[in-house]
C-alpha positions in Angstrom: -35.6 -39.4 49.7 -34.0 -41.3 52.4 -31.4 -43.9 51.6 -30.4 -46.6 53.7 -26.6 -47.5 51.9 -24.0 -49.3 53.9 -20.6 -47.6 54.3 -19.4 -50.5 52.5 -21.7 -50.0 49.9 -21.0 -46.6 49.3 -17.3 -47.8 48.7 -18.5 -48.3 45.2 -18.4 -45.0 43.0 -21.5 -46.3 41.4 -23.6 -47.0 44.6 -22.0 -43.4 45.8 -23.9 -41.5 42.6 -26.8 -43.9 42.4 -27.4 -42.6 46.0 -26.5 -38.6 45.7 -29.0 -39.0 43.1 -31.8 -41.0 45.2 -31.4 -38.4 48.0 -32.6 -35.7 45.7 -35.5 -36.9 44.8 -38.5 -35.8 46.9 -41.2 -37.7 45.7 -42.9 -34.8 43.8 -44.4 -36.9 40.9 -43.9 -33.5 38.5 -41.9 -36.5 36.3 -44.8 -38.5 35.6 -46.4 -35.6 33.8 -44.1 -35.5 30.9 -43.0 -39.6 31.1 -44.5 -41.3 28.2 -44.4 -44.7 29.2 -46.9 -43.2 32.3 -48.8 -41.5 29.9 -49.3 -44.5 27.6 -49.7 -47.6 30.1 -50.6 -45.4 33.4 -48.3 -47.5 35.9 -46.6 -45.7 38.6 -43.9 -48.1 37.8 -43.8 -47.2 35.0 -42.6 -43.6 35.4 -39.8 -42.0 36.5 -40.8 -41.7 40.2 -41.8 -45.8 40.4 -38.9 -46.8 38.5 -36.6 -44.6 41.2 -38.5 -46.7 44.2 -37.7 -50.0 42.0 -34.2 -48.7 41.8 -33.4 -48.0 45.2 -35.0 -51.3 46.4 -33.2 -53.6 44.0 -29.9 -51.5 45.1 -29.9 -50.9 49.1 -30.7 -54.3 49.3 -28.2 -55.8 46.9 -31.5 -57.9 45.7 -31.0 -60.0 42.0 -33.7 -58.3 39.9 -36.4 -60.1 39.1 -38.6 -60.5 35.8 -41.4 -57.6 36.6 -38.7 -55.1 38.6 -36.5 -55.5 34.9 -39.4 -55.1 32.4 -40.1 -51.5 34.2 -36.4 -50.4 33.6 -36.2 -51.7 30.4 -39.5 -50.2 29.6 -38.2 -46.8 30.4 -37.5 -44.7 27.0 -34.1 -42.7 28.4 -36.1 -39.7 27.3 -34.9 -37.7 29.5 -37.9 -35.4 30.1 -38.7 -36.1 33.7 -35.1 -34.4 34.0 -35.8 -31.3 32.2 -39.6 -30.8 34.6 -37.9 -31.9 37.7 -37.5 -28.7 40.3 -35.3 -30.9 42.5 -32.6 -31.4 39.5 -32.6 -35.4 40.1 -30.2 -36.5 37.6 -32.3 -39.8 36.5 -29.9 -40.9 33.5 -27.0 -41.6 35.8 -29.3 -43.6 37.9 -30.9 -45.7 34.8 -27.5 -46.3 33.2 -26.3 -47.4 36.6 -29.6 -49.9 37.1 -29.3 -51.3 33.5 -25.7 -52.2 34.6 -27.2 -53.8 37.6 -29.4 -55.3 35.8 -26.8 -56.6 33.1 -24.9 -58.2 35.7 -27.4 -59.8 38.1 -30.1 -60.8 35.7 -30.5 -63.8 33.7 -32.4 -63.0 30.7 -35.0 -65.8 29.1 -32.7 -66.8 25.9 -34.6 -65.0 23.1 -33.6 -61.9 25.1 -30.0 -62.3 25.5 -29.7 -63.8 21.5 -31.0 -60.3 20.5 -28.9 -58.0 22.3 -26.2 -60.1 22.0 -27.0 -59.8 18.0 -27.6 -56.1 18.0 -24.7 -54.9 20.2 -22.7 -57.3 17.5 -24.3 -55.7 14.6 -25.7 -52.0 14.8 -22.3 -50.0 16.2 -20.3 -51.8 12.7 -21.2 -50.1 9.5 -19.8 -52.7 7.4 -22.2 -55.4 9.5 -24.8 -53.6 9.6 -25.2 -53.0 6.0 -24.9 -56.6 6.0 -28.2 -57.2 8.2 -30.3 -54.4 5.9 -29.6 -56.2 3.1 -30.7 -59.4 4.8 -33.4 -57.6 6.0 -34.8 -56.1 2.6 -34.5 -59.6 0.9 -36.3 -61.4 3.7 -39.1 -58.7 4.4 -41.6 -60.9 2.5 -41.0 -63.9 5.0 -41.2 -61.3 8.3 -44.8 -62.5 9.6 -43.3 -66.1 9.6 -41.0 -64.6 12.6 -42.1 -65.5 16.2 -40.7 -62.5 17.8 -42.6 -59.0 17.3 -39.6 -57.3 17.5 -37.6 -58.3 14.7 -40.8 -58.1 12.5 -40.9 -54.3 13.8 -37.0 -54.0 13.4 -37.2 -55.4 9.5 -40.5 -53.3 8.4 -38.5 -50.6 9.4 -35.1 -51.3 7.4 -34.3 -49.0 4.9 -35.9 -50.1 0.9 -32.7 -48.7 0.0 -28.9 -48.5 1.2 -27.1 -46.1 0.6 -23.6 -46.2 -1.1 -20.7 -46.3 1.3 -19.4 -42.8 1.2 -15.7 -42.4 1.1 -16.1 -39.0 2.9 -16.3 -41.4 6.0 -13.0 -42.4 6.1 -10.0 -40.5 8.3 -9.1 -37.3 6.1 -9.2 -33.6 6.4 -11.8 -31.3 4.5 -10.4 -27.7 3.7 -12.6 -24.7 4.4 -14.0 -22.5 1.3 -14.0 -19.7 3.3 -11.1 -18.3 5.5 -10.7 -20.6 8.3 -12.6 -19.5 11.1 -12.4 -23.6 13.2 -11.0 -26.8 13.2 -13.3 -29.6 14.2 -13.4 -33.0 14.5 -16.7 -34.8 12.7 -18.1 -38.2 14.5 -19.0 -40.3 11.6 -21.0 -42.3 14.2 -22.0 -46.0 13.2 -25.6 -46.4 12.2 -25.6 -43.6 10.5 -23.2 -44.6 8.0 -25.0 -47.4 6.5 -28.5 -46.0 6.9 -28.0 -42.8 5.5 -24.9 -41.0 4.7 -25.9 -37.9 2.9 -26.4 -36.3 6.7 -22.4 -36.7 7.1 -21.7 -35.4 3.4 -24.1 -32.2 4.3 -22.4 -31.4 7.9 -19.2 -31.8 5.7 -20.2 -29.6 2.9 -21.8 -26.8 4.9 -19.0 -26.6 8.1 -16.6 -26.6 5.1 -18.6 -23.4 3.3 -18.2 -21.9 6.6 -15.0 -21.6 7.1 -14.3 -24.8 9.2 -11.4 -27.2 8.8 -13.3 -30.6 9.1 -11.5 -33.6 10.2 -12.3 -37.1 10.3 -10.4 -38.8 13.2 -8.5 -42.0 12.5 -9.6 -44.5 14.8 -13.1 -42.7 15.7 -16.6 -44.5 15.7 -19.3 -45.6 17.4 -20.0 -43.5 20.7 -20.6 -46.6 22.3 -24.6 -45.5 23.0 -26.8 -48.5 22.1 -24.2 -50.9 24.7 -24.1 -48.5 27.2 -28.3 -48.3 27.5 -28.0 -52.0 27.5 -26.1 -52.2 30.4 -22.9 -53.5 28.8 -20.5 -51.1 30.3 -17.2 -52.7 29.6 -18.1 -53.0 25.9 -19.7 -49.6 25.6 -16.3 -48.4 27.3 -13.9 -49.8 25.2 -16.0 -48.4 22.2 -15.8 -45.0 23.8 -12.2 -44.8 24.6 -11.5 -45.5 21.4 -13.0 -42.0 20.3 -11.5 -40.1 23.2 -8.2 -41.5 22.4 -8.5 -40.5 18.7 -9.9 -37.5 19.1 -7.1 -36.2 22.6 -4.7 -36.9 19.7 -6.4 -34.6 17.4 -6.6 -31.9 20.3 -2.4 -32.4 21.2 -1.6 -32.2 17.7 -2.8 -29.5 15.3 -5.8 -28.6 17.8 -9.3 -28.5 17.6 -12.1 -26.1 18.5 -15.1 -28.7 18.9 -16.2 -32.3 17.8 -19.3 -32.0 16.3 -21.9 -34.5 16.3 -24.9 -34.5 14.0 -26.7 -37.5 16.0 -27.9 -36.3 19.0 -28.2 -39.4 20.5 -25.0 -39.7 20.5 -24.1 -36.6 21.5 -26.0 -36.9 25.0 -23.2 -40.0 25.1 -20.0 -37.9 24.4 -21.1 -35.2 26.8 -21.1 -37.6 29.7 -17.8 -39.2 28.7 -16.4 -37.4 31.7 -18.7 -38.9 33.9 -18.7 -42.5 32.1 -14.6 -42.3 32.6 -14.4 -40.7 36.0 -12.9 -43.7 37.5 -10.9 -44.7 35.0 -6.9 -43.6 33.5 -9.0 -41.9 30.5 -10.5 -39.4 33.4 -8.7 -36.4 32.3 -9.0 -37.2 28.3 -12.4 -37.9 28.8 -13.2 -34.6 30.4 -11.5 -32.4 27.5 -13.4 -34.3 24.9 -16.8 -33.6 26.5 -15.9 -29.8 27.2 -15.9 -29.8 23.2 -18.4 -31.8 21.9 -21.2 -30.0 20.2 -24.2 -30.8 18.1 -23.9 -29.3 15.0 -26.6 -26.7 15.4 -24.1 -25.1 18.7 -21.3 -25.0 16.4 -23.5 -23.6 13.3 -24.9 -21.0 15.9 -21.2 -19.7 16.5 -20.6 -19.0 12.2 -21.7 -16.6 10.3 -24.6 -17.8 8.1 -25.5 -16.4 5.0 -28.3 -14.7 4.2 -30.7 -16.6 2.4 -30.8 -16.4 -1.4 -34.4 -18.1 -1.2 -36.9 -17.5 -3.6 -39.8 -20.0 -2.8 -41.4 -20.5 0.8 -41.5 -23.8 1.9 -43.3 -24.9 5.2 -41.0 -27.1 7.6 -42.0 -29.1 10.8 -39.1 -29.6 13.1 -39.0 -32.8 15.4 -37.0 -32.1 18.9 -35.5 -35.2 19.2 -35.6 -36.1 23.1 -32.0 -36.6 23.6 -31.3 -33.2 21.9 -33.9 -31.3 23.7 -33.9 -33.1 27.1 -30.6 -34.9 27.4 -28.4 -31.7 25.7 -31.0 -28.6 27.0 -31.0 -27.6 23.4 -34.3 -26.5 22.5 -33.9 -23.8 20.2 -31.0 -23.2 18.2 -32.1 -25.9 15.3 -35.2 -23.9 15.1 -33.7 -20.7 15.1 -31.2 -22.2 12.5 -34.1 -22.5 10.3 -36.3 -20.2 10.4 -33.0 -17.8 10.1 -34.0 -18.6 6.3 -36.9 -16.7 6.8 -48.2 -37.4 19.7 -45.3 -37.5 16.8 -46.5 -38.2 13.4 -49.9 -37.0 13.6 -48.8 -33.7 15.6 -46.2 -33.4 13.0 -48.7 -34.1 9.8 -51.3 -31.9 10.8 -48.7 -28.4 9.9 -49.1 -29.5 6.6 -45.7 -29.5 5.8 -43.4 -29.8 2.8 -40.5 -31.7 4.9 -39.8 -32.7 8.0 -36.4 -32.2 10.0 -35.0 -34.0 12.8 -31.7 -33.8 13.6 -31.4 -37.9 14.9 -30.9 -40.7 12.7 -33.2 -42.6 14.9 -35.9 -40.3 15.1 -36.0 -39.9 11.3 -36.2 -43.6 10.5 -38.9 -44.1 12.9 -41.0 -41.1 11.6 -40.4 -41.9 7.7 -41.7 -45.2 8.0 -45.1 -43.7 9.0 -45.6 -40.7 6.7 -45.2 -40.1 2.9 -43.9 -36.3 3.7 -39.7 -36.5 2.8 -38.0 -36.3 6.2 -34.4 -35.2 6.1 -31.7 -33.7 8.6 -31.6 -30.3 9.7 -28.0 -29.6 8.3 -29.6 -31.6 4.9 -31.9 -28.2 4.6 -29.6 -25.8 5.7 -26.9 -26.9 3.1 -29.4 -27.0 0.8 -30.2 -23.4 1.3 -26.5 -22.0 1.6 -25.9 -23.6 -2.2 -25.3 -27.4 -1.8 -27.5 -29.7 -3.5 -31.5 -30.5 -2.5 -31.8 -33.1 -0.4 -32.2 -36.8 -1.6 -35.4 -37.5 0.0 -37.0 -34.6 -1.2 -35.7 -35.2 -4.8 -36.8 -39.1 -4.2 -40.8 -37.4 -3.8 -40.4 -35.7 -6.7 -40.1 -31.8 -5.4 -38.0 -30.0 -8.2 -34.2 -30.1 -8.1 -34.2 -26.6 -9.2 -36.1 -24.9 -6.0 -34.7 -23.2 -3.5 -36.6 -22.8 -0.5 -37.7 -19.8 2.3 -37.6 -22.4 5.6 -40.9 -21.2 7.9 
């Protein structure tokens, strides 16, 4: 594609990657194939290729964004999967991030808007406040319809009917292998995650730990600074981030580590591109070790020695590829291969017939469990389940035996 930046445009690092990007792209529409927003509304503008032509417009031409040029962007998923069909390798997350930043800082929002993502950038990356809002959001369920906007009704149906204890295995501390030591890692706790469910971070810590990895729980470590940084908030989604890269260089110049895992794959599409995020900034160099390292949990389970199953009863598993995990990270196979080792969404997923489902996104598994009755866990819930740790709640909460141990197929 032919781009039409000034030299004094192209000054800006941003404008200089928004336009290596634009330049690839040759107009082949093999995004709009696999684009779900296309697929669903059938707008050109609506897909990868439309919202690239929206992009470079609103950009070249310096132009404030208007209301229809904004509700494409925002419409657009971050799936990822017009990357992983693109034959011209056109890197469209850099270029999204980089519009919603645009947008963030040229666009007036009508007030509802701005109140809510001023509310949920203030409330989801803060454990502590966002056990707050679930509780204020299981008592007032029953009022919900009496709420104007749709999308609060949608964000309370969903909440959680229960919330979890806090779990002190959160906090900054080290875990010491059972086995001989084979790593030392660093876990991300994450944000979310800990007040939605936190039996996936006490699985990862029990089964990395059975494994023979030192797992350590960084002081001053949290939020990956995701949900701000699709927003468009870049300064807070920065300061978020630097925070963990800070903690976790200190790890890495101290007694060392061998990867930071991270069992929300969301956020570990994030961490992977804190070199990229940081590029321009002092944190450059830190930022660049600390994405060499991170690793979903299924690469760092793939590099252990797993047991051999002791199973004795077959159990039939459908596994979700969470977007970010299979399009954002370009892993597509080694949760499945994790798990069968042992031996459109719902609907697709329901007709296997299966006894669980596993996902390995906090995200993903909140949006799927609040449209099925099968238990949906994490893929490290099964597998410590399977290598001797306890069954998973959610399949105990549906009434499957506590004394089964399962064949995963």
């Amino acid at each position: 594609m032919q781009t039409t930046f000034t030299p004094e445009q192209l000054t800006d690092p941003g404008i200089q990657r928004a336009n290596e990007i634009l330049r690839a792209c040759v107009h082949c529409g093999f995004c709009t194939a696999t684009c779900p927003t296309y697929q669903v509304l059938g707008d050109e503008l609506d897909s990868p290729r439309g919202r690239i032509y929206l992009i470079k417009d609103m950009l070249e031409n310096e132009r404030i964004p208007d209301a229809k040029t904004v509700g494409h962007i925002d419409r657009c998923l971050s799936c990822l999967a017009c990357m992983s069909t693109c034959p011209s390798g056109v890197h469209y997350m850099h270029l999204i991030d980089h519009a919603r930043a645009y947008v963030e800082n040229h666009y007036k929002r009508p007030v509802t808007d701005r109140v809510l993502r001023w509310v949920l950038a203030r409330i989801l990356p803060y454990p502590g406040r966002f056990r707050l809002a679930l509780l204020a959001a299981k008592i007032g369920r029953p009022f919900a319809r009496l709420l104007p906007d749709p999308r609060l009704r949608a964000m309370i149906a969903m909440a959680p009917k229960r919330i979890p204890p806090v779990s002190r295995n959160d906090d900054p501390q080290s875990f010491v292998p059972v086995a001989p030591r084979k790593m030392r890692v660093a876990l991300m706790t994450g944000c979310a995650q800990k007040a939605l469910n936190t039996d996936i971070n006490d699985a990862t810590i029990r089964l990395l730990t059975r494994l023979g990895c030192e797992v350590v729980i960084a002081e001053g470590a949290g939020c990956c600074g995701a949900l701000t940084h699709h927003m468009g908030k870049e300064d807070e989604s920065h300061a978020t981030a630097a925070k963990n890269i800070r903690a976790w260089a200190a790890e890495m110049d101290g007694a060392g580590l061998d990867a930071i895992v991270i069992n929300t794959s969301g956020c570990g599409t994030t961490v992977k591109d804190y070199g990229h995020m940081f590029r321009n900034e002092p944190l450059a160099a830190d930022a660049v070790r600390v994405s060499k390292i991170a690793m979903d949990v299924s690469e760092v389970l793939s590099k252990l020695d797993f047991p051999a199953s002791p199973a004795a009863q077959e159990m039939r598993v459908a596994y979700h590829a969470a977007c970010s995990l299979q399009h954002g990270q370009k892993i597509k196979t080694l949760p499945k291969d994790l798990l069968k080792n042992k031996a459109r969404k719902i609907r697709t997923l329901e007709a296997l017939t299966p006894d669980v489902i596993a996902a390995g996104n906090i995200g993903c598994m909140m949006q799927i469990g609040s449209g099925t009755g099968v238990p949906v866990v994490h893929t490290v819930e099964l597998l410590d389940w399977v290598t001797g740790g306890p069954i998973p709640p959610a399949m105990g909460a549906h009434g499957r035996p506590k004394s089964d141990i399962p064949i995963l197929r």
